[in-house]
Each structure stands twice: as C-alpha cells, then as structure tokens.
N, C-alpha and C positions, 0 to 999 in steps of 0.2 A: 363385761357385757352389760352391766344393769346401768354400769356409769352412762354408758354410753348411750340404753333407751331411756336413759333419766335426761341426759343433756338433749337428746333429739324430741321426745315429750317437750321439754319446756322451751325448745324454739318453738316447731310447732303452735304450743298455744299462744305464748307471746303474738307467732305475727297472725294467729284467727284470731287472739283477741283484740288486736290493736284497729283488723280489719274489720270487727264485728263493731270494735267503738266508733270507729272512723264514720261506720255506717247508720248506726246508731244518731250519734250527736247530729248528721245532718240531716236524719230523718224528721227531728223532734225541733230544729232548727227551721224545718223547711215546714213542718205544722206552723210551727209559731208564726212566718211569715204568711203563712196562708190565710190566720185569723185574724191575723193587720190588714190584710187584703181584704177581707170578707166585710170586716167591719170599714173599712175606708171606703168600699163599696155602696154598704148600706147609708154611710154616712151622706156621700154624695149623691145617693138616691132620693135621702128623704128633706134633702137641703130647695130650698126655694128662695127665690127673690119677692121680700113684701111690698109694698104701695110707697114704701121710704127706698126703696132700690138697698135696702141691708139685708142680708141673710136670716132664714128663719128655718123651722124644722115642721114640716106636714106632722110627723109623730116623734117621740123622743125613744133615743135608742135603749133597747133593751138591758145592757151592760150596767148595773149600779154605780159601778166600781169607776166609771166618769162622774159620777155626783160626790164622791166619796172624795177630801181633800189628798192630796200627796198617795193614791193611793196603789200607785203603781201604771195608771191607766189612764189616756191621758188624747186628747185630739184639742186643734185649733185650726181655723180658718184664717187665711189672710188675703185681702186682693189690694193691691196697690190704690191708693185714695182713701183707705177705709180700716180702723183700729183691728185687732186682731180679735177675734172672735174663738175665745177658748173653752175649752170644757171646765166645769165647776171644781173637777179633780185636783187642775193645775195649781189656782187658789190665787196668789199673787206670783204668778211662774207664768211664762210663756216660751213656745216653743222657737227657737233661732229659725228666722228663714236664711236658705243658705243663699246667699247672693239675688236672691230672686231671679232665680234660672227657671227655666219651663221643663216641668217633666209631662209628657202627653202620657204614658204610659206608669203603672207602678214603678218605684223607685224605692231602694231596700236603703238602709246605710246604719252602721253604729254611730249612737256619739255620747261624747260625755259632757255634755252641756251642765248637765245638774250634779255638781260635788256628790262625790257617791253613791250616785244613782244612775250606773251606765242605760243606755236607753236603745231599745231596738227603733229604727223610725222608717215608714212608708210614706211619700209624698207623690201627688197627682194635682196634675193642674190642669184644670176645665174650665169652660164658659157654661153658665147655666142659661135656661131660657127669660128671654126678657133681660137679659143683664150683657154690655159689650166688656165687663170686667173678669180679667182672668183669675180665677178662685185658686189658691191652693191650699187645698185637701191634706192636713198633716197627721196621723195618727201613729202614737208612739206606746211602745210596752217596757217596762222595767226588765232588763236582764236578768235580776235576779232570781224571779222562778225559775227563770229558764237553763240559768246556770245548777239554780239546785237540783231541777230536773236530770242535769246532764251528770252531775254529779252523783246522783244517788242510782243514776244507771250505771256508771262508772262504777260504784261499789259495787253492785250487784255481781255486773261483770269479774269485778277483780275476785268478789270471794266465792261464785260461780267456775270460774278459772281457775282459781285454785285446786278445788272441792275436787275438779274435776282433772286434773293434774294427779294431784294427790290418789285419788281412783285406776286412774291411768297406769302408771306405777304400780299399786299396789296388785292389779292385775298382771302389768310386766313381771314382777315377781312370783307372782302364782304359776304364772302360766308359764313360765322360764322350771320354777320347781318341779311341777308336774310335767312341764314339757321334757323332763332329764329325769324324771323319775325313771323310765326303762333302761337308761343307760346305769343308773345306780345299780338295780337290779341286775344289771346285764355286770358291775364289777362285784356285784355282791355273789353273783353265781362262780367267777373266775374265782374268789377267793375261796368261796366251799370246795368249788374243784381244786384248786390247789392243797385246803386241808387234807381234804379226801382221796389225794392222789389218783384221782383219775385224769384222762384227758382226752374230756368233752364236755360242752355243757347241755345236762339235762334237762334242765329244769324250763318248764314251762314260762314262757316270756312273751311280751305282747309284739304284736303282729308288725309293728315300726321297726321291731330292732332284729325280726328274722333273719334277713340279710346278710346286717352284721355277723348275728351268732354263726350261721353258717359260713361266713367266712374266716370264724375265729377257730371255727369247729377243723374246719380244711386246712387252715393254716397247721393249728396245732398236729392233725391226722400226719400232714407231711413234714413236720418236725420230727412225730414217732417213727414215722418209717424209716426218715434217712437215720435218726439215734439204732433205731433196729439193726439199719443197713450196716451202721459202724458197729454196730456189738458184732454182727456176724463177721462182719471183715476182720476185727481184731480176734475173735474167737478163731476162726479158719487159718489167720496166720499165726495165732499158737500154737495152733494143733500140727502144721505143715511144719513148723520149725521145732516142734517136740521131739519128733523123731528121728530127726539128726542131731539135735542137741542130744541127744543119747547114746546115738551109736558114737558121738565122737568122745564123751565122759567115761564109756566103757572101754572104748580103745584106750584110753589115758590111764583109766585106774590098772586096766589088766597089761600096761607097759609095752601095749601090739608092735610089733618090728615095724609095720606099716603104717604107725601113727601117721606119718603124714600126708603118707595118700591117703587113708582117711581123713584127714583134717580138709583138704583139698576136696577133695572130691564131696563131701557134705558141705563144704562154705559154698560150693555151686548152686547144689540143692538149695540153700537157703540164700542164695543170689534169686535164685531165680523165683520163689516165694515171695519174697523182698517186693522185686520187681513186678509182678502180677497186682498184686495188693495197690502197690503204690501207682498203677497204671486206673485200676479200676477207682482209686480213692479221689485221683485228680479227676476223672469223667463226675466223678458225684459230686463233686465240688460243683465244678465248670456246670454243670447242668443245673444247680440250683440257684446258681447267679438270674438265669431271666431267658428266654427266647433267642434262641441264636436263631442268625439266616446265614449261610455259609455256599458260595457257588463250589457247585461240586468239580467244575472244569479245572478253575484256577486252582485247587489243590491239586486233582490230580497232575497237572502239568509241574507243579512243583516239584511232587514225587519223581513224575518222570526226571526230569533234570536230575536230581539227587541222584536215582540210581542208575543212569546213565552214566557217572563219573562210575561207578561202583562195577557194571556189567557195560562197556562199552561197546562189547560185540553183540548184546542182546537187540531187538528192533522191539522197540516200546511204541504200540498205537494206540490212539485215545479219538473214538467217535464218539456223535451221540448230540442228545439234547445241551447245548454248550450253556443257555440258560435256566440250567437246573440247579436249585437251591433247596436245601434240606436243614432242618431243626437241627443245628446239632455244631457247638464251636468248633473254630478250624483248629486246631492244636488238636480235638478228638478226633476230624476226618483225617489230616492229616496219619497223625498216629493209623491207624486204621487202613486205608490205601496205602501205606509204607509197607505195611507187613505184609500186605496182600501183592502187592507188586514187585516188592522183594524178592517174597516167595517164589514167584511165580518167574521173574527171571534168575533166581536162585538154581530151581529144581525143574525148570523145565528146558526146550532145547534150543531157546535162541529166538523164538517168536512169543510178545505179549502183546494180547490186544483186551482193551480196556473200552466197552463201552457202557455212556453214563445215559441211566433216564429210559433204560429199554420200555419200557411202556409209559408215555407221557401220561397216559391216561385214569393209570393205576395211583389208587390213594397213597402209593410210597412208591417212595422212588427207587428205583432198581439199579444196580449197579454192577455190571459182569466183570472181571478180570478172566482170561482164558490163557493156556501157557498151551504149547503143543510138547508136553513133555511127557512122561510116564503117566501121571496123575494118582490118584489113590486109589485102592479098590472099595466097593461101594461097603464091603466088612468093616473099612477100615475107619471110614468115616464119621463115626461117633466118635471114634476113641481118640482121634486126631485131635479133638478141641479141649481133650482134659490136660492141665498143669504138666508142661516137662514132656508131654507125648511126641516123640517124632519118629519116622520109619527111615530116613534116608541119615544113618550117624556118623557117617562119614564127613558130612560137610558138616563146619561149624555153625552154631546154635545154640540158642537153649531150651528150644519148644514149647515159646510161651507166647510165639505170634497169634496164630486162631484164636488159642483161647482168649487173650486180650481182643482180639477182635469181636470176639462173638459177647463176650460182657459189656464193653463199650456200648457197642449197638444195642444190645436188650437196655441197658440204660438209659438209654433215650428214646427206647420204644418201639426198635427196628431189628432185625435178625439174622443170620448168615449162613447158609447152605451152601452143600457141598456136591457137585455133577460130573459129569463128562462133557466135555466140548466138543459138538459138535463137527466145530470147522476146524480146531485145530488138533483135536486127538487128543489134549493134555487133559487138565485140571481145569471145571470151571468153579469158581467160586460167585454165587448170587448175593449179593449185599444190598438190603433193605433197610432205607432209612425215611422215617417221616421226614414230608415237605415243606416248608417256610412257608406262614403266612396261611 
C-alpha cells in the first residue's frame, strides 16, 4: 500500500512540478520581454531627427548597463542610407539586421550572433517626425541572466518538490500507522480473548472499528451457539443410545433366551435415535450455509407426486398462495411436508388437503395439512412429538416424523401445532415458517 501512495505521490508532483516549471520559465520569459519592450519603447520615444537629418537622443536612457562595454545590454539604430548607430555597450559589435524586413509592431526572436553570448532581441521599425527614413529600433538582452534566473527557480523547484515529496510520504505513513492503529488493537483484543478463553471482545475500542467488533462479537456468539447445539446433540444421543447399549450388554452377559429379540428390538431404538439426530444435524448445517428462498408450492407438489406412488387411493389437494416462499432450504421443506403428508395420508381416511400461505398477511407463513381421519386427542398432543411416540402401532413406523418436524422448524425460526380440522374431521396440523426476503 505505501509502494503504491509512494508511486502515485511522485507522479503527481513530477507533472505539478513540471506544470508549475512550465509556468514559471514563461512567466519570467515573458517579464524579460516586457523590459525589451519597455526600454525599445522609451528608446524610440526619446529618439529625434537633428539639423544633419541623423538620429539623436532629447535625454539619455536611464539603464548604465548600455554605456558599460560588452555588458550584456545592448540597442542599435539602423535606417537604410545611414551607418548604424549603436549603443556604447556594443563597443566594436553591432547588431545583424535581419534582411531589412519591416516590423510595424514589436518583434521578439533569439539569436546567436555573438559566439557565446545567446541574445534575447526586440525590433520595431518607424518613421520619426521630419525624417521619410524608416528607423529600425533594435534592442537586445543577454540570455544568460535569464537563463540563470530560470535555473535557479528550477532548483528551487526541484528541492521544494522534493522536501515536499519527502513530507508527503512521511505523512502517508503516519497516517496509514495511526490510521490501522484500531484494527491492531482490535487483533490485539482477539488475542487476549483467545488467551483468556472467553468469547467476545471487551475491551473498550474506538468508535471506527465498532462495527466490526460487533460483528466479530456475532459472528463468534453464533459459532458458540451452534458448538453448544452440537455438545447437546452429541450429549442427547449418548444419553438416548446409553440405555439400549445396556439392556442389550446385560442380556448378553446374563445369556437371556431372547438375546436376540433384544438385540433387535434395541438396534430400532437406536435406528431410530441415529436418525432424529442426523435429521436435526443436517437442518443445522443447511441453515448456516446463508439465506435460503424456497417456493413452498413446488415442494409441496413434489411431495404430492412421491406419495401418490405410495397411497394411490388417497386424493392429495394443494391450494393456497402458489407464490409463497419461506427461509428455509428445500431438502429441509421438503423433509418436512413428507412426514406431514405422509402422515396424514398414512392415518387418515382417504382425503388430504394441504393448503399453503393461509394468511398472506401474517409475518410467517402458515401452512395447513388436514386428513379427514381419526386425528389425535387434544391429551395426546404433546406427547405425539417426543422421540419414538406413536398411538396407531399397527402400521409401520418409527415415530420420529413430528418430532423431526417440529425441530427442523424451530430451527429456522418457525413452529408446528397440533388441531382438529374443521372441514375434514381428521388431524390438522399448523406449520409455521419465516418468509424469504
């Protein structure tokens, strides 16, 4: 990261420097031509024709540095018929007329007429009064201040640019430091919490990185919960499979005639433990993967088909809100309507009717199965949804549908009740699931 505000710092200044030079050299270029102009102005101002028709000066100009020989400063008059009339500076030098073209207006040019002496030059050519001869006006400056000038802004510039580079920088890295300081703290706290075996972090932290901690805090909270959920899970299926693991060890040691319908008859037991466990372990999984949307229709009609192969005389109906969708993967609705509509053409007399979404309006979504069969008595319905519970044992089972049903659904936040059906006499069973989205 620091490479990176280091490389984009020094383009940056590179092209405000290059643009500040750029701006610079022709400000100080475009002075210099001004005081060519100024002085070529006053020149031609104080210029006069004498009684000999030769040029003369009303006053002499201000500037020493034209008396002074070679001394960077420099003007000459010329008009055609008449020798060149130069400044004292020149000395035995004169300035080149260029073709003897007419400039009405100033006229800028470099040149290098005098061996290492580049020369900035301004030329104007006039008619003065009393004179039909056209004068031209030449005044010329030595580069080399102006180059030194331009030069020693240039350093300026470069170790300004620098300095200021160098500053730049030294801030990106302050401010990068300090700017990551909360997040230090914020792994400096995860490591106390880890020494310390707790899990959350305490510790007071600045107001940028709340956020975060709260959602480090949440994350971690539902890591403990599902670690909880599995101690319980694996502790309840010890305890469930302890007690046939026993009676079938004492049938074995005490040599019982019936070993093996005990042996049988407890490996059900613990079929059917096995399976409760392993029903409730997959929903916990599947739900902490991430947000399911699941249409409750398309499953249902799925189910119907399945047990339609299974109870062909049964008549399986399915109304309702056919756009209804609930939190909750289809593997766990499905599981879920299977056991319920099983059930219900199982033990009831030939009519299910299944409808999805009974209150659009309600914050969860409702979901009826009804059988017109015996149903349960209202005694009975508690006890109906504990491990292995069933009342009708004549037909095959293992009485671990409800219960899987009613854990699934609290798993994901939703519930399952037990009624009487109005329209059809049987069993209604109410299944409550949050809504997608």
């Amino acid at each position: 990261m620091m490479a990176i505000a280091a490389v984009w710092i020094s383009v940056l200044l590179l092209g405000g420097g290059f643009a500040l030079d750029r701006t610079l050299t022709n400000l100080v270029r475009d002075n210099s031509d001004d005081q060519l102009e100024y002085v070529l102005t006053a020149l031609i101002a104080t210029a006069e024709i004498d009684n000999w028709g030769e040029i003369s000066f009303n006053r002499p100009l201000g500037d020493q540095r034209f008396l002074e020989p070679n001394s960077g400063a420099y003007w000459q008059i010329s008009g055609e018929g008449f020798e060149n009339f130069p400044s004292r500076s020149l000395w035995d030098r004169s300035l080149e007329d260029r073709d003897r073209h007419i400039d009405d207006e100033p006229h800028f040019y470099d040149s290098g007429q005098f061996p290492g002496e580049p020369l900035r030059v301004v030329e104007r050519t006039v008619t003065l009064p009393d004179s039909e001869t056209r004068w031209t006006f030449t005044v010329a400056s030595s580069l080399e201040e102006l180059d030194e000038q331009i030069s020693r802004i240039r350093s300026i510039l470069a170790w300004s640019f620098a300095a200021l580079g160098l500053g730049l920088f030294a801030m990106a890295m302050a401010q990068s430091y300090y700017g990551l300081s909360p997040l230090r703290r914020v792994r400096a706290a995860i490591q106390s919490m880890r020494s310390a075996g707790t899990n959350s972090i305490t510790d007071p932290l600045p107001l940028e990185v709340e956020p975060l901690v709260e959602e480090i805090n949440a994350l971690l909270a539902h890591t403990e919960t599902q670690a909880e959920e599995a101690r319980t899970h694996a502790g309840n299926l010890a305890h469930a499979l302890k007690t046939p693991l026993t009676v079938v060890t004492n049938a074995a040691t005490a040599h019982a005639p019936d070993l093996a319908d005990t042996v049988i008859r407890e490996a059900k037991t613990m079929q059917r433990h096995v399976d409760h466990h392993l029903a409730r372990a997959r929903a916990l999984g599947r739900r902490a993967v991430g947000h399911a949307r699941t249409p409750v229709c398309e499953s249902a009609e799925a189910v119907r088909r399945a047990v339609e192969r299974l109870y062909p005389n049964t008549r399986l109906d399915i109304a309702g809100n056919r756009g209804a969708t609930v939190a909750i993967e289809r593997q766990d609705l499905d599981e879920i309507l299977g056991n319920l509509i099983e059930n219900a053409a199982k033990y009831g007399g030939g009519s299910v009717f299944t409808t999805v979404d009974v209150e659009p309006e309600a914050a969860l979504c409702e979901i009826w199965v009804e059988d017109d069969g015996e149903g349960i008595p209202e005694s009975e319905r508690t006890r109906i949804f504990d491990r292995g519970a069933r009342l009708d044992t004549g037909k095959p089972g293992t009485g671990l549908g409800l219960a899987i049903v009613r854990d699934v659904a609290q798993i994901y936040g939703g519930d399952v009740e037990l009624g009487e059906s109005e329209d059809l006499g049987g069993l209604l069973v109410k299944l409550s699931l949050p809504r997608s989205g």
